[in-house]
DRENDO-1510 file (C-alpha; in Angstrom, 1 decimal, always signed):
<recs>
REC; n; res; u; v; w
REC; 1; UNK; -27.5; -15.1; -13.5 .
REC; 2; UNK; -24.6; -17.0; -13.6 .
REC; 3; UNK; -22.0; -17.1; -10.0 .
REC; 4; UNK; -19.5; -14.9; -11.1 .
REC; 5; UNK; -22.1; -12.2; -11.8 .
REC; 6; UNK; -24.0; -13.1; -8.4 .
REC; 7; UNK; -19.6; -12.6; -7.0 .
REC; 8; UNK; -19.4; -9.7; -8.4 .
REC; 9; UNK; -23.0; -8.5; -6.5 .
REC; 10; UNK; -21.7; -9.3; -3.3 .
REC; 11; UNK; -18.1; -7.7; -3.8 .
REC; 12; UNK; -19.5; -4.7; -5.3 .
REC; 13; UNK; -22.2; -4.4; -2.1 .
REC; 14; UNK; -19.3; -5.4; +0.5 .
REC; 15; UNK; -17.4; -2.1; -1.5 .
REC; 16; UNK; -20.5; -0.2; -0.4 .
REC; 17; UNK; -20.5; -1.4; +3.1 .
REC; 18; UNK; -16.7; -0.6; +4.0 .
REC; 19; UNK; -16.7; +2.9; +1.9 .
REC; 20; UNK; -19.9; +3.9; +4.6 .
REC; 21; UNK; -17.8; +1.8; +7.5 .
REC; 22; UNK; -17.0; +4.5; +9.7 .
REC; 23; UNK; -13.3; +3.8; +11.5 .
REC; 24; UNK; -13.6; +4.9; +15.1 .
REC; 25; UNK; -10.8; +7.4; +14.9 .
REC; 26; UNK; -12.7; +10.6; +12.9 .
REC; 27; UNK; -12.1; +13.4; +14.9 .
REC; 28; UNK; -14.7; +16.1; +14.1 .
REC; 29; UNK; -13.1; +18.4; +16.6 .
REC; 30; UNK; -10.3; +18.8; +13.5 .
REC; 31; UNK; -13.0; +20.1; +11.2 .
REC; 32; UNK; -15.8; +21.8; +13.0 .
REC; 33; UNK; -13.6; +25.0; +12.6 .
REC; 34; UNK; -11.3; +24.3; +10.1 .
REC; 35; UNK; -11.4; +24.3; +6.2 .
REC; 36; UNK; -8.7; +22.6; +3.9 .
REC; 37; UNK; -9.3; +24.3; +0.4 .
REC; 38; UNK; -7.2; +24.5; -2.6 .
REC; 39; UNK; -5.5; +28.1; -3.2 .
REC; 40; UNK; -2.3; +30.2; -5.7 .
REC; 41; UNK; +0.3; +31.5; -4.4 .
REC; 42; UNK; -0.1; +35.4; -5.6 .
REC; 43; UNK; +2.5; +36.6; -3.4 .
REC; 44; UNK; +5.6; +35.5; -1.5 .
REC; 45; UNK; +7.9; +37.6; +0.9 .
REC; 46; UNK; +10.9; +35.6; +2.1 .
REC; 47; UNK; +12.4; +38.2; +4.1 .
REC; 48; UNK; +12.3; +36.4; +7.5 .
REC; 49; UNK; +14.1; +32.6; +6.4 .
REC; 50; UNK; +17.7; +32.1; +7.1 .
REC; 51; UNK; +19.6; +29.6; +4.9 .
REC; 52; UNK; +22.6; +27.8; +6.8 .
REC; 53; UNK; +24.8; +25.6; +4.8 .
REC; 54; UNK; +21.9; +24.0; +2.6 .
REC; 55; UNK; +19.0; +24.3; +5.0 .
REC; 56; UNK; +16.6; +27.4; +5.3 .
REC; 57; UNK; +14.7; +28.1; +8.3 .
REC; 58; UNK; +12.0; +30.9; +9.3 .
REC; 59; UNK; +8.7; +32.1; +8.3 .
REC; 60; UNK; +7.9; +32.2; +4.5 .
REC; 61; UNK; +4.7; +35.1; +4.7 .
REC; 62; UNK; +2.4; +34.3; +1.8 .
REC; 63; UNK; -0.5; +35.6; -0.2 .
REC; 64; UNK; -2.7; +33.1; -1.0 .
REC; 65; UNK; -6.2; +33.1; -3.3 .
REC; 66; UNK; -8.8; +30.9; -2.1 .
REC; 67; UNK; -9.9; +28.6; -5.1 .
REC; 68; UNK; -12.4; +26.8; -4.0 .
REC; 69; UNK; -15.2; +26.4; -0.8 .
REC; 70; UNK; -16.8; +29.1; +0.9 .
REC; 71; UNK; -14.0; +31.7; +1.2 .
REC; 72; UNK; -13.6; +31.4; -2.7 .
REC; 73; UNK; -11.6; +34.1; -4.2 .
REC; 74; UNK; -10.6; +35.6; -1.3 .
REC; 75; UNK; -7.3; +36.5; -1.0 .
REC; 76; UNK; -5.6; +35.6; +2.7 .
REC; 77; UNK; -2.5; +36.6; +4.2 .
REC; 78; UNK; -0.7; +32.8; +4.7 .
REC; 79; UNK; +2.6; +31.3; +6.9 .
REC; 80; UNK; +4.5; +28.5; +5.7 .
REC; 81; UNK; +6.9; +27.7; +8.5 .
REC; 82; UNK; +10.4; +26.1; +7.7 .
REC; 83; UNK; +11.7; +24.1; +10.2 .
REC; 84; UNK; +14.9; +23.2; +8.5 .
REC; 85; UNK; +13.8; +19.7; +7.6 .
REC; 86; UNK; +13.8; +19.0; +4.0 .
REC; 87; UNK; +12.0; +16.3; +3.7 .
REC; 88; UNK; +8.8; +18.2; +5.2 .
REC; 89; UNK; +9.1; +21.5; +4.5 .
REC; 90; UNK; +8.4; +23.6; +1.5 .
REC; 91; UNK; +9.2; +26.5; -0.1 .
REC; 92; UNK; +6.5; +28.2; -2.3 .
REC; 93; UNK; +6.5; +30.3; -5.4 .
REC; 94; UNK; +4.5; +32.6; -7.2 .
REC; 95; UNK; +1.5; +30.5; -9.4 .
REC; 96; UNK; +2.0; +27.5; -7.3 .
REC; 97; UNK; -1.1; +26.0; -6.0 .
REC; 98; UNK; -1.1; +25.1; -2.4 .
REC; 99; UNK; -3.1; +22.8; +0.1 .
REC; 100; UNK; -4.7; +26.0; +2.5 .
REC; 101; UNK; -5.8; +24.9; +6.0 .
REC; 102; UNK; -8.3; +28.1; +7.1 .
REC; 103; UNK; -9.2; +28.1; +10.9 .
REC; 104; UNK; -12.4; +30.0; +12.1 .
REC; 105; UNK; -14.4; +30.9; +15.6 .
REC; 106; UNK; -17.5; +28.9; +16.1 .
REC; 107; UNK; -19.4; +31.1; +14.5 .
REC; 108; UNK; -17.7; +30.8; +11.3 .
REC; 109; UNK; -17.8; +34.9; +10.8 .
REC; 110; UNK; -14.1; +35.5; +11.4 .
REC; 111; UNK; -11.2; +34.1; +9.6 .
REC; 112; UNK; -8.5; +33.2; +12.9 .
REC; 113; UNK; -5.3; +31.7; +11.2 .
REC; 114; UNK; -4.3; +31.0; +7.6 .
REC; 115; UNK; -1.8; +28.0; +6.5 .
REC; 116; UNK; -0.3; +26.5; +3.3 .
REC; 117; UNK; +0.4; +23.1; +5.0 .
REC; 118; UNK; +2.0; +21.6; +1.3 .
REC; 119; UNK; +1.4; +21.4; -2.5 .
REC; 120; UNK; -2.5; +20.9; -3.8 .
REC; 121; UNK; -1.5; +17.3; -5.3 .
REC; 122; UNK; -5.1; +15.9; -5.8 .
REC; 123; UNK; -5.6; +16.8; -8.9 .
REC; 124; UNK; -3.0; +15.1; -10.6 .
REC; 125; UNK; -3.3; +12.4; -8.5 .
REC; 126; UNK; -7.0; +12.4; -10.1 .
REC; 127; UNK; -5.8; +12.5; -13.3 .
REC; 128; UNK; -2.8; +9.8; -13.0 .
REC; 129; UNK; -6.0; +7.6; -11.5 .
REC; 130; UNK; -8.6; +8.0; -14.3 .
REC; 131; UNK; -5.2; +7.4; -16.8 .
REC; 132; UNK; -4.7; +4.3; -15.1 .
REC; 133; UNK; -8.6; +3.1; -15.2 .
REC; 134; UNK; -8.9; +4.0; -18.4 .
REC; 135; UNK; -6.1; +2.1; -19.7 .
REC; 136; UNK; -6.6; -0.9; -17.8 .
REC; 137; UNK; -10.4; -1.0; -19.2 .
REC; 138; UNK; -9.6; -0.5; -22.6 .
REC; 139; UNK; -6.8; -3.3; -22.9 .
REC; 140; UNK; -8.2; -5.8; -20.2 .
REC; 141; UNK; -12.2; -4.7; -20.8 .
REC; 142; UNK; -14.4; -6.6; -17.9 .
REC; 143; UNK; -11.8; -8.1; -16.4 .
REC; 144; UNK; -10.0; -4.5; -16.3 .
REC; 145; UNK; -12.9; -4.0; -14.1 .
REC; 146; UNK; -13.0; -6.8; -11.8 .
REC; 147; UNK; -9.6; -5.7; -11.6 .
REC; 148; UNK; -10.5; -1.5; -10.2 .
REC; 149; UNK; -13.0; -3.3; -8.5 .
REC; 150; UNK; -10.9; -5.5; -6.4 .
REC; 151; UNK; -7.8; -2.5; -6.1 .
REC; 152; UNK; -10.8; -0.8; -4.5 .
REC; 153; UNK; -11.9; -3.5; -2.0 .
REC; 154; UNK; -8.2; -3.6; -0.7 .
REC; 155; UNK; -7.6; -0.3; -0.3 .
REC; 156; UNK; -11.1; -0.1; +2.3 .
REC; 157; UNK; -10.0; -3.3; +3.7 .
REC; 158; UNK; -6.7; -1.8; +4.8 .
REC; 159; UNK; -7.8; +1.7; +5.8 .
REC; 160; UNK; -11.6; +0.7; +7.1 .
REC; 161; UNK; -10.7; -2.5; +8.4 .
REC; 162; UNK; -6.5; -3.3; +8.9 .
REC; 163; UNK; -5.4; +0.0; +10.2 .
REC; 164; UNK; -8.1; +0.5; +12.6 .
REC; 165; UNK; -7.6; -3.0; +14.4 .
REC; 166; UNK; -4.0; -1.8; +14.5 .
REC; 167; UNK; -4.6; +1.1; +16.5 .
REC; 168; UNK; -7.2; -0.8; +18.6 .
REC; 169; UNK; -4.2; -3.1; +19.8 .
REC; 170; UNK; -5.9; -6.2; +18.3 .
REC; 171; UNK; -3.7; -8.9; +17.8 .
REC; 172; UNK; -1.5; -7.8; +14.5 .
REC; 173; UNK; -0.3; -11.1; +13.1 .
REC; 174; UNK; -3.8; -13.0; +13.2 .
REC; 175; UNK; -5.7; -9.4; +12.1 .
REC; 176; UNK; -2.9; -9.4; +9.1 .
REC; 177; UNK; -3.4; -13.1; +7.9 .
REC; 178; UNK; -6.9; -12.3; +8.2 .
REC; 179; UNK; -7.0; -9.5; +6.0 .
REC; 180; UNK; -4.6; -10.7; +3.3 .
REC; 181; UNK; -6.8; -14.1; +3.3 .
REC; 182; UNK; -9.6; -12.1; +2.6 .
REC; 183; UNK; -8.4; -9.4; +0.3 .
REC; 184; UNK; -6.3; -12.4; -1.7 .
REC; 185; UNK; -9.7; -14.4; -2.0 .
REC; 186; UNK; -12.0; -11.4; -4.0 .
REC; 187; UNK; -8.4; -10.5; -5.4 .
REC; 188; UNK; -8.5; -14.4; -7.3 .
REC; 189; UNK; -12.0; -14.9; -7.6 .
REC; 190; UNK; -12.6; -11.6; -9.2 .
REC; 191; UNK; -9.9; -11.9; -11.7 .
REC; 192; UNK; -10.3; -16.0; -12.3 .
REC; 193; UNK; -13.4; -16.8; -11.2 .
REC; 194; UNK; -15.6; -18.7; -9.4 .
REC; 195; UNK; -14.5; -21.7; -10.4 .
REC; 196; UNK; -11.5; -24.5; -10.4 .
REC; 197; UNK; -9.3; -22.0; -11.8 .
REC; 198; UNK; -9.8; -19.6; -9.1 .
REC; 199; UNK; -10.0; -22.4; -6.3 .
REC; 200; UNK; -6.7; -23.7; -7.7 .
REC; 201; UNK; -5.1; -19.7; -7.0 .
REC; 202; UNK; -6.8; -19.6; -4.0 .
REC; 203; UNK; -5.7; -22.4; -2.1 .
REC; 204; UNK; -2.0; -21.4; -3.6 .
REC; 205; UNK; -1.7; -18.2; -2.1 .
REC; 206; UNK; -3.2; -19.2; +1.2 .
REC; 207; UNK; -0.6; -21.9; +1.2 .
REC; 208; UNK; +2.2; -19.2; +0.3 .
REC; 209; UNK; +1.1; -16.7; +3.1 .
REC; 210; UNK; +0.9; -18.8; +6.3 .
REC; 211; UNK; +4.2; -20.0; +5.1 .
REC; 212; UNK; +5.4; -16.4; +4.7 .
REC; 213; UNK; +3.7; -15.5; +7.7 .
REC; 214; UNK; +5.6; -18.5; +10.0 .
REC; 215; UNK; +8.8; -17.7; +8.3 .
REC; 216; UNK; +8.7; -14.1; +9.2 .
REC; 217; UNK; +7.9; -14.5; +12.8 .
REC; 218; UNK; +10.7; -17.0; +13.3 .
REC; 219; UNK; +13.2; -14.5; +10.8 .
REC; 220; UNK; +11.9; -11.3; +12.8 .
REC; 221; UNK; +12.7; -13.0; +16.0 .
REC; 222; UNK; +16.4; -13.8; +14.3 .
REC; 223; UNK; +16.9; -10.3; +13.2 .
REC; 224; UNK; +16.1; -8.6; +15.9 .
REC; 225; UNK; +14.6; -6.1; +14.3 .
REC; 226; UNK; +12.7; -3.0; +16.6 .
REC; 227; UNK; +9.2; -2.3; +15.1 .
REC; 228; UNK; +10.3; +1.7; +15.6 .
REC; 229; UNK; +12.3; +0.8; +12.3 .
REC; 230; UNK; +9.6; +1.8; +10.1 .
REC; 231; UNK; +8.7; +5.3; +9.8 .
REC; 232; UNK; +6.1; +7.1; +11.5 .
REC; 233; UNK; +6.3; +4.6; +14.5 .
REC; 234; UNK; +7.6; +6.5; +17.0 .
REC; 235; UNK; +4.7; +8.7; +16.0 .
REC; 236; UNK; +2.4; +6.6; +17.3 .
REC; 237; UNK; +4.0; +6.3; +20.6 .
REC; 238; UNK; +4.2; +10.0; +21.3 .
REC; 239; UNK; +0.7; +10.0; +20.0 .
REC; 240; UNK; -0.5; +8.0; +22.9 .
REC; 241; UNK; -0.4; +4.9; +21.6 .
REC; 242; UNK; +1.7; +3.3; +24.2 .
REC; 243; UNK; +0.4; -0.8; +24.3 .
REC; 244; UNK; +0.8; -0.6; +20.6 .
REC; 245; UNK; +2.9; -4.4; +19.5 .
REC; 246; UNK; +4.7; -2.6; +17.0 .
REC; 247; UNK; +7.3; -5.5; +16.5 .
REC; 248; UNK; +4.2; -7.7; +15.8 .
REC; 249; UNK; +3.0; -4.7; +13.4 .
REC; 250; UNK; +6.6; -5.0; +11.9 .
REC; 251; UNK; +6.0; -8.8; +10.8 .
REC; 252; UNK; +2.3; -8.2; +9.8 .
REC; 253; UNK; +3.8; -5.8; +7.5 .
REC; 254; UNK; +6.2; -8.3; +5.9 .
REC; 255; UNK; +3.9; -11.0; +4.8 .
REC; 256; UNK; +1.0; -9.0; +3.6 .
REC; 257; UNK; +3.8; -6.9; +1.7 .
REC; 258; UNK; +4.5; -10.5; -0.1 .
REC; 259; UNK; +1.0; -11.3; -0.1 .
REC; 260; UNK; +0.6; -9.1; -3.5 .
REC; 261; UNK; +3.5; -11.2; -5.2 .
REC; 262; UNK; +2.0; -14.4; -3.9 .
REC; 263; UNK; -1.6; -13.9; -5.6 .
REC; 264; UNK; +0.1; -12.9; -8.8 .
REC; 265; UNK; +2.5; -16.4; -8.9 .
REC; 266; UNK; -1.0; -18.5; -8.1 .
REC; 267; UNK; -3.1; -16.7; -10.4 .
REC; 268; UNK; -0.5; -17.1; -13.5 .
REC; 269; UNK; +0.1; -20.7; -12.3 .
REC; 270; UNK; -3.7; -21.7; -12.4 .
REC; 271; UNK; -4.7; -19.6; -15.8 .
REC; 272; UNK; -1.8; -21.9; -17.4 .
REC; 273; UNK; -2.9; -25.3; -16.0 .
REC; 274; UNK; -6.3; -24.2; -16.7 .
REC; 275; UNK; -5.6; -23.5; -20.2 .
REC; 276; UNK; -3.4; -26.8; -20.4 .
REC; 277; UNK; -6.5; -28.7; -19.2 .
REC; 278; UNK; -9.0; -27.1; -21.8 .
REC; 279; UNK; -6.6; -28.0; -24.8 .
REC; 280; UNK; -5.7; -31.1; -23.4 .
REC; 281; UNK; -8.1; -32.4; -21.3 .
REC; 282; UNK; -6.9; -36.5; -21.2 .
REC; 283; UNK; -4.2; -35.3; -19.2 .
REC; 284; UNK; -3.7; -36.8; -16.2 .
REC; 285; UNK; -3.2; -35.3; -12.5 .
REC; 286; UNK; +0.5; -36.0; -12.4 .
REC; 287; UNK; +1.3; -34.8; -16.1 .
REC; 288; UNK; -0.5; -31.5; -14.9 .
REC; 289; UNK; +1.3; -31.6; -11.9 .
REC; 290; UNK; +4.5; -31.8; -14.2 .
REC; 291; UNK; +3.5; -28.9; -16.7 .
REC; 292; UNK; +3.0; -26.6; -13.5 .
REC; 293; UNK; +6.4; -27.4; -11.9 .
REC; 294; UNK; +8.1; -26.6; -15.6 .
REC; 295; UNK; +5.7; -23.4; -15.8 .
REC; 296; UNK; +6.5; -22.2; -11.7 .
REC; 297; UNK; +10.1; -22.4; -12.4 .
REC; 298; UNK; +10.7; -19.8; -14.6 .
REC; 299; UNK; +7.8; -17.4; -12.5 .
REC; 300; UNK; +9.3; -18.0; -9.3 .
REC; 301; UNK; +13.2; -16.4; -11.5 .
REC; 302; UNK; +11.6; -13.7; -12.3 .
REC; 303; UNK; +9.3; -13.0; -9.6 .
REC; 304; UNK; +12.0; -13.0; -7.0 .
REC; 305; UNK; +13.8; -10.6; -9.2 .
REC; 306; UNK; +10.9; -8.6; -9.5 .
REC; 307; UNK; +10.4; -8.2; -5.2 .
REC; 308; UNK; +14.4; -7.7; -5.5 .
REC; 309; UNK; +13.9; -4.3; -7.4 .
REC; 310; UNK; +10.6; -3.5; -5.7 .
REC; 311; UNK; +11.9; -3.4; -2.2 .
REC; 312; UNK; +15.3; -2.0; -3.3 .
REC; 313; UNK; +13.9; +1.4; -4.9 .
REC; 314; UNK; +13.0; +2.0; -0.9 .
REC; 315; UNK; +16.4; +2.1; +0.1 .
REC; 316; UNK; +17.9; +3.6; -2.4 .
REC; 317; UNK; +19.0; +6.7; -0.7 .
REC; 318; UNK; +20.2; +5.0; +2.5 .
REC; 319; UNK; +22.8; +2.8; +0.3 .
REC; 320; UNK; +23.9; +6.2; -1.1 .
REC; 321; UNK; +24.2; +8.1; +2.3 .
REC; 322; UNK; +26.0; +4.6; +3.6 .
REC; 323; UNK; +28.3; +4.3; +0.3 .
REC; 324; UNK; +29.5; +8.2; +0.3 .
REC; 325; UNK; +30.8; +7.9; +4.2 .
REC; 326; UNK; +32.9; +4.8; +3.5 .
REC; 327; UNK; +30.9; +2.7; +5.3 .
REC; 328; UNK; +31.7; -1.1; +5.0 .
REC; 329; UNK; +29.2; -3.9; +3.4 .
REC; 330; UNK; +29.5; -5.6; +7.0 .
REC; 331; UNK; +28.0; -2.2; +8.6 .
REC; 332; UNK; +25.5; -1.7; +6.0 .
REC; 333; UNK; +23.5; -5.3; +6.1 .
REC; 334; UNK; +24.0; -5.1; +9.8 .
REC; 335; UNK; +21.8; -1.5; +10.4 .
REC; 336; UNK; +18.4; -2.1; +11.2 .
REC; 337; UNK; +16.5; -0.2; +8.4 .
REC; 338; UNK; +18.7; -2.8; +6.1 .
REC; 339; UNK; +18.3; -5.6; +7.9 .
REC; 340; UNK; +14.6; -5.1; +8.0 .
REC; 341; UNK; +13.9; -4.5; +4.4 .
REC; 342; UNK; +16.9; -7.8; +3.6 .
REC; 343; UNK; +13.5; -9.6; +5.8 .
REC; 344; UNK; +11.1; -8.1; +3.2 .
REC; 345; UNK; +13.0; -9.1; +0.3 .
REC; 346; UNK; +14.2; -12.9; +0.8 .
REC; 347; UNK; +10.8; -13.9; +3.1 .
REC; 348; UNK; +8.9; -12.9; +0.0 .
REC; 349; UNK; +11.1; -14.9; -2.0 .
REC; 350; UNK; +10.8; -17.9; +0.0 .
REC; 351; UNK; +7.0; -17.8; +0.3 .
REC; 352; UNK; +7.2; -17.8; -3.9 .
REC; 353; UNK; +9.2; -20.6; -3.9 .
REC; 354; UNK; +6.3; -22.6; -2.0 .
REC; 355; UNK; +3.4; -21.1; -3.3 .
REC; 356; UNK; +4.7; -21.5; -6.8 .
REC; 357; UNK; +4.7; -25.3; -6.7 .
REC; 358; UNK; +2.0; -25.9; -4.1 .
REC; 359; UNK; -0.4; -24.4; -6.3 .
REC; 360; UNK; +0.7; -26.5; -9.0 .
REC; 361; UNK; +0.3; -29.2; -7.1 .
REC; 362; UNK; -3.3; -28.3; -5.9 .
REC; 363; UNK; -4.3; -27.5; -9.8 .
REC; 364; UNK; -3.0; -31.1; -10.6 .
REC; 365; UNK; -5.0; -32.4; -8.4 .
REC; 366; UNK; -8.4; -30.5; -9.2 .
REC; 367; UNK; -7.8; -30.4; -12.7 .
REC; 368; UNK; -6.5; -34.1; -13.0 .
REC; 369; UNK; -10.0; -36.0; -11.1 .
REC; 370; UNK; -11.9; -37.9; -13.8 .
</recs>
């Protein structure tokens, strides 16, 4: 068994560990008595909503077929309540197939309250996922899998492991480089190797995120940027969740954001001077060093360009709402929400512009010693 496979092992068993990781905030209380099922729409009576100018309001009364659980096919009397904001309400149709949340006594003998809360979504999102694995299998094969494998291990590490820290009021900024450290090693090792390829990527990207990480405490402290700026945050603080850092959160946010676009410019970086060194192995340490600087160039273009459109699809709406009120370009880079994804945007950029040739420099080195 060679180490990659024994890598594999031990990734594939800390996968098991985290999925079973409980994070201290279940709430069973939310579930004892309540059901979330998937249900149609048979019936809709819109009688009691009020549409002003282009927002409806009221009480959309709703007939709803339970498709799956314990209360399958029975049919419920529902409420979906309009509260006039669009990006959270809904308004349901005949044949559509709705998220049901069905509250109960304790006994579980008597249905108490009906609710479409939204649209049933988790079965395309299902679907779009297998799509997506089995694509990536068939053209990339086992490393198509390391790939899943590692997409996995990141998502537990951010919702078993990131998020609950968070909430805890641990330290966001050393929690963050934590995280990304450890997601960005099984990220390279998985898709490189265990090996001088993946020990070139490695040492790359953890070059390129404590950069990132420095430059976007110093920037943040610059900007002046509130943590409420993202969404949700105030949410937190009428939640309870009062000692929260969320300006620290903020920053955490920016460089593990980048931290994806740093692993990819290592990983590329390495493979190349990894394949240089296999077809021409006399090379020395500085002409490797060389070939990576003429191969990180062009990456680090493109790259950049690539974060630029990334980040800018977020904001797309809120250059459109500034745009059709005349606002000027001096007002718009100014706002917060602006400002705070410009920070995304050009600290990524500068922590590719390190990481690019620092890992070039590292695979020189390894590559290049006799």
């Amino acid at each position: 068994m060679n180490k990659n496979t024994i890598f594999i092992i031990i990734v594939g068993f800390l996968i098991l560990v985290l999925a079973l990781l409980p994070t201290g905030f279940e709430n069973p209380s939310l579930t004892d008595n309540t059901f979330y099922e998937k249900g149609e729409v048979v019936e809709v009576d819109n009688s009691e909503l009020q549409t002003i100018s282009v927002v409806t309001i009221g009480n959309q009364k709703l007939k709803i077929k339970i498709l799956s659980g314990d209360f399958e096919g029975n049919v419920f009397s529902a409420e979906n309540i309009l509260n006039g904001q669009k990006n959270i309400d809904k308004l349901f149709v005949p044949g559509d197939i709705a998220l049901t949340v069905i509250k109960t006594d304790d006994a579980h003998d008597k249905v108490l309250t009906v609710k479409a809360q939204d649209y049933y979504r988790s079965g395309v999102e299902l679907a779009l996922a297998a799509i997506f694995i089995i694509a990536l299998i068939a053209f990339a094969g086992k490393t198509g899998l390391k790939a899943i494998m590692s997409f996995i291990f990141t998502a537990l590490c951010f919702w078993k492991v990131l998020l609950p820290m968070f909430l805890n009021g641990i330290s966001p900024i050393p929690v963050g480089l934590g995280v990304s450290f450890l997601t960005a090693a099984v990220v390279i090792l998985l898709v490189s190797g265990v090996g001088k390829k993946g020990l070139t990527a490695m040492c790359g990207c953890f070059s390129g995120i404590t950069f990132t990480a420095a430059v976007s405490i110093v920037s943040a402290h610059w900007f002046k940027i509130p943590g409420t700026v993202q969404d949700y945050s105030e949410a937190l603080i009428y939640g309870g969740f009062f000692d929260l850092d969320l300006s620290a959160i903020f920053i955490a946010t920016v460089f593990i954001s980048a931290s994806g676009a740093l692993m990819d410019v290592s990983t590329d970086i390495a493979a190349s001077i990894d394949e240089i060194h296999c077809r021409l192995p006399e090379l020395s340490a500085k002409e490797l060093i060389k070939s990576g600087f003429k191969i990180a160039r062009p990456v680090i273009g493109s790259t950049t360009t690539t974060l630029l459109f990334a980040y800018s699809g977020g904001f797309t709406f809120a250059f459109m709402a500034f745009m059709s009120k005349g606002m000027p370009f001096v007002c718009i880079v100014n706002s917060n929400y602006i400002s705070a994804e410009i920070l995304h945007t050009v600290v990524g950029s500068m922590g590719l512009v390190l990481t690019a040739p620092l890992t070039a420099v590292v695979g020189g080195m390894i590559y290049g010693r006799k």
